[in-house]
Phi, psi and omega in degrees: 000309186287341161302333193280328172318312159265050149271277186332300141332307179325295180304305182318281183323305186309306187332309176283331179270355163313088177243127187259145142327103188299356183236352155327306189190178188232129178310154161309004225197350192186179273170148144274149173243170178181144148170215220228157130219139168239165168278189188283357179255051154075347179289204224207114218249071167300163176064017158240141199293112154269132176253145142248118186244165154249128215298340215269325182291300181099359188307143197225147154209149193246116177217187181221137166333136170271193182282350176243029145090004224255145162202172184200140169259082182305176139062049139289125131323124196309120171178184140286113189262183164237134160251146169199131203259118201212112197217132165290120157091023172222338187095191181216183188207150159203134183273119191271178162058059187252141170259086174263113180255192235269156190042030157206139168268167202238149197252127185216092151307131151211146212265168183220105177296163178244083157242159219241117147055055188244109178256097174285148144230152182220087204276089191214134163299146186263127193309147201270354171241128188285126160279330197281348176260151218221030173236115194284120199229130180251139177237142161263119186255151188336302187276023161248329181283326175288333196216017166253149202294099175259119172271141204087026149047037146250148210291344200268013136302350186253345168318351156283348169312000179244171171284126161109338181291104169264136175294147204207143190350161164048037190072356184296167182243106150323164171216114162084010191081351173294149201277188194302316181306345150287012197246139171244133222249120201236110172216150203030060151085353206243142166285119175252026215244124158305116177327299216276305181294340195060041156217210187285130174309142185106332180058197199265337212281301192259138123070242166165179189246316180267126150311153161294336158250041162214060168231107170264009157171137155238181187229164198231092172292084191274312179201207201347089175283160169258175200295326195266003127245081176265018198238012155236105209291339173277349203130182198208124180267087187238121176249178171220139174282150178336180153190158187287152172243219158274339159252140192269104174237151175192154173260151184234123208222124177218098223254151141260108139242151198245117194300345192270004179269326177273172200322161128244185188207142166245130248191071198031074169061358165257150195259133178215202214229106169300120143084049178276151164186149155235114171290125168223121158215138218214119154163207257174121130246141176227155186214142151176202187263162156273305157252113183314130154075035208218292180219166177187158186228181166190132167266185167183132175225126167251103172234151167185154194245098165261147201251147180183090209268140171268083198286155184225153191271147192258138196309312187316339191265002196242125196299319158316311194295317177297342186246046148271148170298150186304325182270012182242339156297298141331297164344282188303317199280342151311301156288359147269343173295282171332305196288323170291333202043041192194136164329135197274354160295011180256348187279356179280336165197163173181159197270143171247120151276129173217117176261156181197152189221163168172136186241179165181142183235170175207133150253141169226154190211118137276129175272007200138180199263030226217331207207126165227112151287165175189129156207150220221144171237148165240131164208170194188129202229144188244145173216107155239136193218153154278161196310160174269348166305349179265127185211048156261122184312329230282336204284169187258080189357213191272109168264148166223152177192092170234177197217113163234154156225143194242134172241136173240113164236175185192118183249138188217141215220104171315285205211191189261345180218021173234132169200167171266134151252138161234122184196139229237157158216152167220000000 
């Protein structure tokens, strides 16, 4: 107990004393701003003060121009900024609506007129593609997650929304031709991969672990990764969860299918309903502050209930089975009767529930305009069983499966070419 406590310590401390170079890379977890100012004859404005806010947030970071006009802004939280550029005796000037998503910098000019106490504002979206990453990356974004339709709300259906993507055994995604099992799963900065299976924690068997509404954009890493997704040979899904703004906003989500709406089919002479089930899925996120422009929180509860009868092929139809003598064919169906107690034509379907539940809470705290904090728990509990109304051999008993994980990091911005990331999972 007490070895593993200081392995945890250990790990915390390097974490902490671990520092990159801020124009090396871009965090698992967060965005850039990068560009330029100048005055209106194109030349190159040292020493001015740029600010970046997040409009939603209030989170603020502050740097200054080098002597060739250049400047970056690190450690962003994914959101929308106002950039603004500010030299005594040139104004300011600030570009609104700047978009940093997640794992990419947003390249942003901005010009300065030589008017005395003069304000531009420049109002654009900022192009959505990073020149500056040598990585092939598709980012899926916030208003897409939110609002394209996935039946069973899990986010990693729309990771086909990318190039390069194949469908791949056990519900699994491919990437790049590599099989599903290769795929490496990064969400707040954290391993998100089950050890045993090589896939996502939680496995093909539940579900999914994240609600779809508690992903706020991921991006999809296809080939020349930089080293901090070095741990999937097919590629890297690395997403991040919601966090609370200044506004108290949330969704209420309540999905139906009815087993009695689908097809019918026949199936070794029994007739059933391509993909029948009946689904009740349900629940909630909500987000906002605690202290405006300070703390902020965000919930999420994802619950849903499936009904789901399950056919089985009956052994009689089976040419082995068939060239057994009649009395040794009696025999076996005798002894699933007994063993089962229910007519042996009954053993051909019976009913499954698989229930599931999965929450996830976040705090985020700027602690200055320098450090942003945050940590979050995800857990999720799966239940599959059969009706207690079955009294079929044929069925696979019972699964349970749950999964929790707690993540903390705290990003810290050093210097103008020095910051910390640090972050703990458990």
């Amino acid at each position: 107990m007490f070895a593993r406590i200081r392995t945890i310590a250990l790990i915390t401390m390097c974490s902490a004393l671990l520092a990159l170079g801020a124009f090396a890379q871009t965090s698992s977890t967060t965005g850039e701003i990068n560009g330029s100012v100048t005055d209106s004859g194109g030349s190159a404005l040292p020493g001015v003060t740029v600010t970046a806010r997040n409009v939603a947030t209030g989170l603020t970071r502050t740097t200054y121009t080098e002597s060739g006009g250049q400047y970056s802004i690190s450690q962003l939280p994914p959101g929308t900024y106002r950039v603004t550029a500010e030299l005594a005796g040139l104004g300011s000037a600030q570009r609104d609506n700047v978009r940093v998503l997640l794992g990419q910098a947003a390249n942003v000019r901005v010009i300065l007129n030589p008017s005395v106490a003069e304000e531009i504002t420049v109002t654009a979206e900022t192009p959505l593609v990073d020149t500056t990453q040598s990585g092939t990356t598709e980012a899926v974004t916030e208003t897409q997650i939110d609002n394209l339709p996935i039946l069973g709300r899990d986010f990693k259906d729309l990771v086909s929304l990318t190039p390069g993507v194949a469908p791949s055994f056990g519900g699994r995604v491919a990437l790049a031709g590599a099989r599903g099992t290769a795929l490496d799963f990064n969400i707040d900065g954290a391993n998100a991969n089950s050890d045993f299976f090589a896939e996502e924690r939680g496995g093909t068997e539940a579900p999914f672990v994240f609600s779809q509404a508690a992903i706020q954009e991921f991006q999809v890493i296809r080939t020349t990764y930089s080293s901090e997704y070095s741990r999937g040979g097919g590629g890297t899904v690395n997403a991040i969860t919601k966090s609370g703004t200044n506004d108290l906003s949330g969704q209420l989500f309540y999905f139906l299918r009815d087993q009695d709406w689908a097809d019918e089919r026949t199936v070794a002479g029994i007739e059933e309903q391509t993909g029948a089930r009946d689904v009740d899925q349900y629940g909630l996120a909500i987000g906002g502050p605690i202290m405006r422009d300070r703390l902020f929180f965000f919930v999420n509860a994802d619950l849903q209930d499936v009904q789901e009868t399950r056919t089985v092929a009956d052994i009689r139809n089976n040419s082995g089975f068939q060239a057994l003598p009649s009395a040794t064919q009696q025999a076996f169906i005798n002894r699933v009767q007994n063993l089962t107690g229910v007519p042996f034509d009954q053993e051909f379907f019976y009913n499954t529930r698989e229930d599931q539940e999965t929450f996830l809470a976040k705090v985020d705290w700027n602690i200055a305009s320098n450090n942003h904090f945050n940590i979050r728990w995800n857990g999720s509990d799966f239940n599959n069983f059969p009706s207690e109304s079955s009294g079929s051999f044929s069925n696979q008993g019972d699964e349970f499966n749950t999964v929790n994980s707690y993540v903390a990091q705290l990003d810290s911005v050093l210097s103008s070419n020095l910051y910390n990331f640090a972050l703990l999972q458990y």
